[in-house]
Structures are given as C-alpha cells and as structure tokens.
C-alpha positions in Angstrom: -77.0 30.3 21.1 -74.5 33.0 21.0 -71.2 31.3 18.7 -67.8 31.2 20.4 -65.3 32.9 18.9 -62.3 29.6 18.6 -58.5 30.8 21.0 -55.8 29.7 19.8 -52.8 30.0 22.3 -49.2 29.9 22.4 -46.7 27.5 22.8 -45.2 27.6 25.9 -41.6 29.6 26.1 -40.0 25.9 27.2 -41.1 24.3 24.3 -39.8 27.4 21.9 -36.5 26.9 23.9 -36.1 23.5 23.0 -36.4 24.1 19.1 -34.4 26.9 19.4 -31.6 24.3 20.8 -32.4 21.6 18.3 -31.8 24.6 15.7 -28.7 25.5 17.7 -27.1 21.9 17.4 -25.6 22.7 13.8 -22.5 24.7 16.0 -21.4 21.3 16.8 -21.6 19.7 13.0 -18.4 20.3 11.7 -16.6 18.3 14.7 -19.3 15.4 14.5 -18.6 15.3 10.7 -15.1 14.6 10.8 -15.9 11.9 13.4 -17.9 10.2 11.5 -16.5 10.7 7.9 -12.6 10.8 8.2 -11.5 7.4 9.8 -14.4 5.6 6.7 -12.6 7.6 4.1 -9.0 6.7 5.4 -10.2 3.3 5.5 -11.8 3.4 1.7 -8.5 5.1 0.8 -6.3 2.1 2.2 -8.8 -0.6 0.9 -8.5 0.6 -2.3 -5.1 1.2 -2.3 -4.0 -2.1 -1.4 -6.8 -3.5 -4.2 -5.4 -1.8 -6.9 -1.5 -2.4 -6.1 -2.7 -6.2 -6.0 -4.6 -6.6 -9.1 -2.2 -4.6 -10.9 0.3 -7.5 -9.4 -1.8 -9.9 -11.1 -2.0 -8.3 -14.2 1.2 -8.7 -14.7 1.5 -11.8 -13.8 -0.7 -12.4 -17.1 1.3 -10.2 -19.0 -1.6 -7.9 -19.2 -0.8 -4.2 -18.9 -1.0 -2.2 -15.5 -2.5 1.0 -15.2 -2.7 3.2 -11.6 -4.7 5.6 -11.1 -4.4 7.8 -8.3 -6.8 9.5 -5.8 -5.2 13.1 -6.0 -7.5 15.0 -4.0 -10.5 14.4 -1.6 -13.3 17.2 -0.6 -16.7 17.3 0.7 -19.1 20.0 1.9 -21.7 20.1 4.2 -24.9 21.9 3.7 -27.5 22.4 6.7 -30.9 22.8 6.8 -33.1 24.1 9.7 -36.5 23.3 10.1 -38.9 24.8 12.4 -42.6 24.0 12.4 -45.7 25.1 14.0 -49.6 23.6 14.2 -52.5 25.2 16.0 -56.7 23.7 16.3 -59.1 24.1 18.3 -59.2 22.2 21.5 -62.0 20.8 23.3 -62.3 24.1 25.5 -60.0 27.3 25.9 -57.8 25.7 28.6 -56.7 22.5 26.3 -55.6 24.0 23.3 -54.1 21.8 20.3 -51.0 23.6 19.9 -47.6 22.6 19.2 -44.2 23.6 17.5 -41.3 22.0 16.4 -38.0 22.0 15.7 -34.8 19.8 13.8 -32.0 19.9 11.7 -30.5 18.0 8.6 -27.6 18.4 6.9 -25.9 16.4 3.2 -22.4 15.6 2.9 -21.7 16.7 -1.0 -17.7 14.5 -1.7 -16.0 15.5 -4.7 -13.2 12.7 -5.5 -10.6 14.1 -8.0 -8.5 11.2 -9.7 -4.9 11.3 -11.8 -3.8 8.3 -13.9 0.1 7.8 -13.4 1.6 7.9 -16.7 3.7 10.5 -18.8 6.9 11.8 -16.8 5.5 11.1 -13.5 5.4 7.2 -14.3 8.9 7.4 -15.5 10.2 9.5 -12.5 7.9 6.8 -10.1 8.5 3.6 -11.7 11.0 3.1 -14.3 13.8 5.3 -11.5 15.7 2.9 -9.8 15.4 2.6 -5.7 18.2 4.5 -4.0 20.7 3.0 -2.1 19.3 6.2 0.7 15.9 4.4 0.8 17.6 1.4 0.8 19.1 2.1 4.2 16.6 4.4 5.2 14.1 1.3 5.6 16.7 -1.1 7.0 17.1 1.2 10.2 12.9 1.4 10.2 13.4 -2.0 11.1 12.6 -3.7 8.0 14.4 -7.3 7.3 17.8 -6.8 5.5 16.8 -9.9 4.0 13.4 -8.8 2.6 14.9 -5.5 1.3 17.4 -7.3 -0.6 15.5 -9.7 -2.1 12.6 -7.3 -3.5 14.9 -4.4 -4.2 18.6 -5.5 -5.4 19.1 -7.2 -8.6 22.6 -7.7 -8.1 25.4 -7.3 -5.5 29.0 -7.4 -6.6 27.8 -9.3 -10.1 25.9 -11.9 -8.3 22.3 -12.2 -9.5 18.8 -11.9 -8.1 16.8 -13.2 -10.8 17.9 -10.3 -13.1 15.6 -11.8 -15.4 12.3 -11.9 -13.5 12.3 -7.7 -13.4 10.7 -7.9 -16.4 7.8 -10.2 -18.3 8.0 -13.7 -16.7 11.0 -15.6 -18.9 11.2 -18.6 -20.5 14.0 -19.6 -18.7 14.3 -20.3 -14.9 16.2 -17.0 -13.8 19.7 -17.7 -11.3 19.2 -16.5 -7.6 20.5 -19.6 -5.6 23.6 -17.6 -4.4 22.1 -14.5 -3.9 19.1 -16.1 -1.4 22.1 -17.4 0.4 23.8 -14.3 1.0 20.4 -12.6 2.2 19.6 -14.9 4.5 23.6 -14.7 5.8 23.1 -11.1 6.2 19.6 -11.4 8.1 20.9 -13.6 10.5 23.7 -11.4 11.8 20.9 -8.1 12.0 18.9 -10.4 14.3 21.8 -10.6 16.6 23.0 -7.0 16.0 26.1 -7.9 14.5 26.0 -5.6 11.3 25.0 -2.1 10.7 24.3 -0.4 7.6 24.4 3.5 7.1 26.4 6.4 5.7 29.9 7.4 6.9 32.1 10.1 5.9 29.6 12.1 4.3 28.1 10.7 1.6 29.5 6.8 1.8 27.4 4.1 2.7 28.7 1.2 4.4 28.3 -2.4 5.3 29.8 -2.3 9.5 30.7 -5.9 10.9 31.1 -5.9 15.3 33.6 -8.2 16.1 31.4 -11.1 17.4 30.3 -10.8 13.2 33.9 -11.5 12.1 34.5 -14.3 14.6 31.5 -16.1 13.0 31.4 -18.5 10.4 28.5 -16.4 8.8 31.2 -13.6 8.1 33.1 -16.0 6.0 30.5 -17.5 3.9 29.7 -13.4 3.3 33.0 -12.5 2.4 33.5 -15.5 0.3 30.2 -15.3 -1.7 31.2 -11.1 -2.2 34.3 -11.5 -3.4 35.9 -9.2 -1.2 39.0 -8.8 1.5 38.7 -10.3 4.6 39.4 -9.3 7.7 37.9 -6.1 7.7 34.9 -4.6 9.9 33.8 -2.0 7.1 33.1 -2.3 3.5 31.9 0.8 1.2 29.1 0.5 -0.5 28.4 2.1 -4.4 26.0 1.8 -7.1 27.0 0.0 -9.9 26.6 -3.2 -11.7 30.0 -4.4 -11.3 32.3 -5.2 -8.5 34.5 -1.8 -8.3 37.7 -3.1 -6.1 38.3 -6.0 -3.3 37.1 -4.0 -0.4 33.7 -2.8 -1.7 30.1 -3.8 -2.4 28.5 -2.9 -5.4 24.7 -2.9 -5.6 22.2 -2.4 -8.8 19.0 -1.7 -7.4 15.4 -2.5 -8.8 12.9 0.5 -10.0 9.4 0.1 -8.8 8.4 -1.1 -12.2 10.9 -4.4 -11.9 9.9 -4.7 -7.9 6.4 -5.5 -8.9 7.1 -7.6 -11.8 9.2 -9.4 -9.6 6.7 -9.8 -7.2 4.3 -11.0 -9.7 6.1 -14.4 -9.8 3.9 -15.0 -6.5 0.8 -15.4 -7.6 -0.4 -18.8 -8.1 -2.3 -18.9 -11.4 -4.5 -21.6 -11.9 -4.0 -24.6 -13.2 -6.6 -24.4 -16.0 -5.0 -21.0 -17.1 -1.3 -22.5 -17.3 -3.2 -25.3 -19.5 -4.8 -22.3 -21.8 -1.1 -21.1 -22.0 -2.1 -17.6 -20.0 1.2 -17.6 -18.9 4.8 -18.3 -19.4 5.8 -21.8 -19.3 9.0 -21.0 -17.6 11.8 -24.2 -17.5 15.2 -24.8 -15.6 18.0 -25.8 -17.3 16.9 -29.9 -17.3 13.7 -28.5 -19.0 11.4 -29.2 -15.9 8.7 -27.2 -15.0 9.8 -23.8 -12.9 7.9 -23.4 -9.6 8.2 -19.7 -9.3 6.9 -20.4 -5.4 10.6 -21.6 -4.8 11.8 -17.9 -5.6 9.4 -15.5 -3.6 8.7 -18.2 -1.0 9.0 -16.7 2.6 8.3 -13.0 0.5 5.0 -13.2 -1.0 2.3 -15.6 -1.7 -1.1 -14.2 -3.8 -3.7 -17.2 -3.9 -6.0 -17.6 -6.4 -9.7 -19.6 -5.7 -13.0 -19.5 -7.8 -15.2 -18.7 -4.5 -14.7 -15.4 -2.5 -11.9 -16.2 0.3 -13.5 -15.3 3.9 -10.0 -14.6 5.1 -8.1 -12.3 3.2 -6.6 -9.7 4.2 -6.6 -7.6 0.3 -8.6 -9.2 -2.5 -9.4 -8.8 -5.9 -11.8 -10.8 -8.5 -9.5 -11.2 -11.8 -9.9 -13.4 -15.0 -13.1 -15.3 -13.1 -10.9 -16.3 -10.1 -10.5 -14.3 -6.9 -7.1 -13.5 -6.0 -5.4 -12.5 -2.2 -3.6 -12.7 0.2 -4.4 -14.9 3.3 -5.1 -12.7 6.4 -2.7 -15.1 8.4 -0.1 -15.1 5.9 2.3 -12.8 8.0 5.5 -12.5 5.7 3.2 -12.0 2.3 1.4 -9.1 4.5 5.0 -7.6 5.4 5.9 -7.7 1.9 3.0 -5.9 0.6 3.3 -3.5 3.1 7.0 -2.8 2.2 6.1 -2.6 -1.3 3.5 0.2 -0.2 6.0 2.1 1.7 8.2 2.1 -1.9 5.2 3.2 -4.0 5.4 6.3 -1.7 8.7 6.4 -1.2 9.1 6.8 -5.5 6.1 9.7 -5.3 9.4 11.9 -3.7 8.7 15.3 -3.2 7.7 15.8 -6.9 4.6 18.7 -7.8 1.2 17.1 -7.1 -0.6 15.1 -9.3 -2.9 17.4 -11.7 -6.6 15.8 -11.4 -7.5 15.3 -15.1 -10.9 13.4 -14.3 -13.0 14.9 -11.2 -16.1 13.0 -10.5 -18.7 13.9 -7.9 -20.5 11.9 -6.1 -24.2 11.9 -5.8 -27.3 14.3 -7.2 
C-alpha cells in the first residue's frame, strides 16, 4: 500500500476575519475602561471619605488624637495583550481537515494610589484657620439652613455664646448655648418665609437684610432684643470680631474646622459601659447633674454606637469594639455631615497640592 502523504489546509478567510476583529476590539478599551472603573473609584473615594471624617469624629469624642490622611492623586494604566492561536491534525480524509485558529484579547488595570497625611502648615492653614464670614454666606445662598450654619460654625454673635467651650476637648462643665439656639432658630424661621437675606453690600460689607413683613413680626423683636442692637432698622452690618462693635451691628467669631469637628463630636453617643470605664468626660451642669450632650447637637447630628454591624447606615465605622454611624434615615445628621464635607473642602482653598509622601501600588 502506497502511504498518503497527510494535507493540512487552511482556515477559512471568514474565520481569519473574525480573530482579526476580536484582535481589533482593543480600539474601543480605553472608553470601556473609564466605564467601568471611574464611577467604582468615585464611589471608593466618597466611602472612604465620609469613613475617615467619621471615625476621626469619634476619636475625638474619646479624646484620642485625629489624623487625615489624604488621597492626593489617583492613576492607573492599562496594558493589553493580543492572543492569536492556531491548531492543525489530520482529519479523517482530505476534505475534513482538523483545522482551526483563534483569536482574543486581555488586558490589567495597573492603579497607583498616592496618599498625603495633613499635617505641618497645610493642617494649620486647613484646620486651625477660622471659617470666613464669605463662606459663611456663600453656603447660606447654596441654600443651606441659616440655622445649621450657625450652630456648627459661629461660636459667638455679638458676645452671646455657642458653647464656646465645646470647640475644644469635651469640658467638665456643661457649656452655655440656650440663648444662642434661640436666636438660630429665630433666624431660620424668617429664611423659610424669605423675610431675611444675607450677603455683601457696598463692596466688601456683609449684611444681615430684614423685608418689612420681617420687622412687622414678633420674631424681629425677640432678634433684635437677644443682639443687642437698634431697632427699627431693615439692615444691620456684619464684622468679625468677638465683641459687639456699636448698636447697629453684628459681630460674629467664627469656628475653624478643627473646633467644628470637636464640636460635632459631642454627638456621638458613647456607650454606657465606656462612660462607666471613664473613656470620657463626665461633663455636669451647674446643679451637678449629668450633661446630655444630645440636648446640644440635637436636630444637627446624631452618631450611634451598637456592638453588632448596623444594616442601615448610611457611613460606618468599627471603633473601640463598637460600630459607630449614622442612621441612613436620619435626614438632619446626613445634612450635617454633608455640610461639614463641603467645609473640609471649602478650608483646602486654592492652596499648592498636596505633595504624596507615601505612594503605594496596588497589586503584583
């Protein structure tokens, strides 16, 4: 028996068409990437965000020390790899030949995260400046509650107090606020109906504008009563300053970021147990009762604290053995944390970036 010499044949030009297509799909990668990868990373970026501005909240609740540290930069790269395979036998006769090719494409995304702890001069310039009385009224006309920007951002207006005392490491003694509450909420009530404007006049002066449906009402009075100041008038000027500086104006002292969260760190609800281990300050009112600190953020913020994982938070954070969040129904506590948010980036200004002083990659 004369032997056969084995054919092997060809792949069809269809089927080399179709790997060359499967090769050509990379043209299309760089779209399909930032699909796929930019809304996870601006959600990590939030999430994260939002985690470390609470537990840092927390911290300080416990008179433990803070520390941020920022994402300063995010890159990745992309690297592709086309594969194209062939595989040829010997069929059961010439016309059926076992013959095929192949074709694909993969391709790695390579992240680099760079990172910058705030301290030095850019944690002075961020958190130990106080707010300005331009961010003050540049959030009031984003819509922001008069009432909630006073309450986490003024320590005192015309020498009336908003807890002075809580800007700093929770105190001993039960801080004054009473009055100041009262005029917040005055104030509030007359933006809901439109009867007040805030903004800059005459340049550079910032004042406090009453319609005259405002001065008819008795909330006008109790305002100019609790201030101090002239009555009668539609516009007041207001200044920077810790003292009242004449009869017709309104003198504000502003928080920095640093005594906005320690402020805010009066809403967290430590446990019981850790009050009893003395983790915190025992603070007292003047009768020497206990101070329920919930009396002076309530309505602002509310951070609760439970030893399982909450299934409806909206930010948490596991701390000390306890986790600690804030309820994803909890509307005003959300608002307030987003506010405070909008400050931290607010206080970044238009300073240099942040140099990266620890860059990590991710991966092999």
């Amino acid at each position: 028996m004369l032997a056969r010499t084995p054919v092997i044949h060809k792949t069809s030009v269809p089927a080399l068409l179709i790997a060359l297509a499967l090769m050509g799909g990379c043209t299309n990668l760089g779209p399909r990437a930032i699909e796929a990868g930019r809304a996870d990373y601006n959600t990590v970026l939030r999430d994260t965000t939002d985690q470390q501005l609470l537990v840092n909240l927390v911290r300080l609740r416990y008179r433990d020390r803070p520390y941020f540290l920022e994402v300063s930069a995010v890159t990745t790269q992309f690297a592709f790899s086309p594969q194209l395979s062939a595989t040829a036998g010997i069929g059961s006769s010439p016309d059926d030949p076992d013959a095929t090719l192949s074709g694909g494409a993969g391709y790695e995304e390579r992240p680099t995260i760079s990172y910058a702890p705030l301290q030095g001069d850019e944690f002075t310039r961020r958190l130990l400046t106080p707010i300005s009385l331009e961010a003050l009224v540049l959030l009031s006309h984003s819509g922001w509650s008069v009432e909630r920007l006073l309450r986490m951002c003024v320590q005192r207006i015309n020498s009336i107090p908003n807890a002075v005392t809580a800007s700093g490491p929770t105190p001993d003694i039960a801080p004054d606020y009473e009055r100041f509450h009262e005029l917040a909420v005055l104030l509030r009530n007359l933006q809901l109906t439109d009867d007040i404007a805030i903004g800059f006049q005459q340049g550079a002066t910032a004042r406090l504008v009453f319609t005259d449906r405002a001065m008819a009402s008795s909330a006008y009075r109790n305002i100019v009563e609790i201030l101090g100041i002239t009555p009668g008038r539609s516009q007041y000027d207001i200044v920077p300053g810790l003292r009242q500086m004449g009869p017709d104006a309104i003198s504000i002292q502003t928080r920095s970021l640093n005594g906005i969260l320690h402020y805010l760190s009066h809403a967290v609800a430590v446990p019981a147990l850790h009050t009893a281990d003395g983790l915190v300050t025992d603070t007292r009112d003047s009768g020497g009762l206990p101070f329920d600190w919930d009396d002076l953020t309530s309505g602002l913020l509310r951070i609760e604290a439970d030893r399982e994982p909450p299934d409806n938070a909206a930010v948490k954070v596991r701390y000390r053995d306890h986790w600690f969040y804030i309820a994803d129904n909890d509307l005003p506590s959300k608002s307030t944390f987003s506010l405070l948010a909008q400050l931290f980036a607010l206080q970044a200004g238009d300073g240099e970036a942040l140099r990266p002083v620890l860059t990590i990659p991710v991966g092999d």
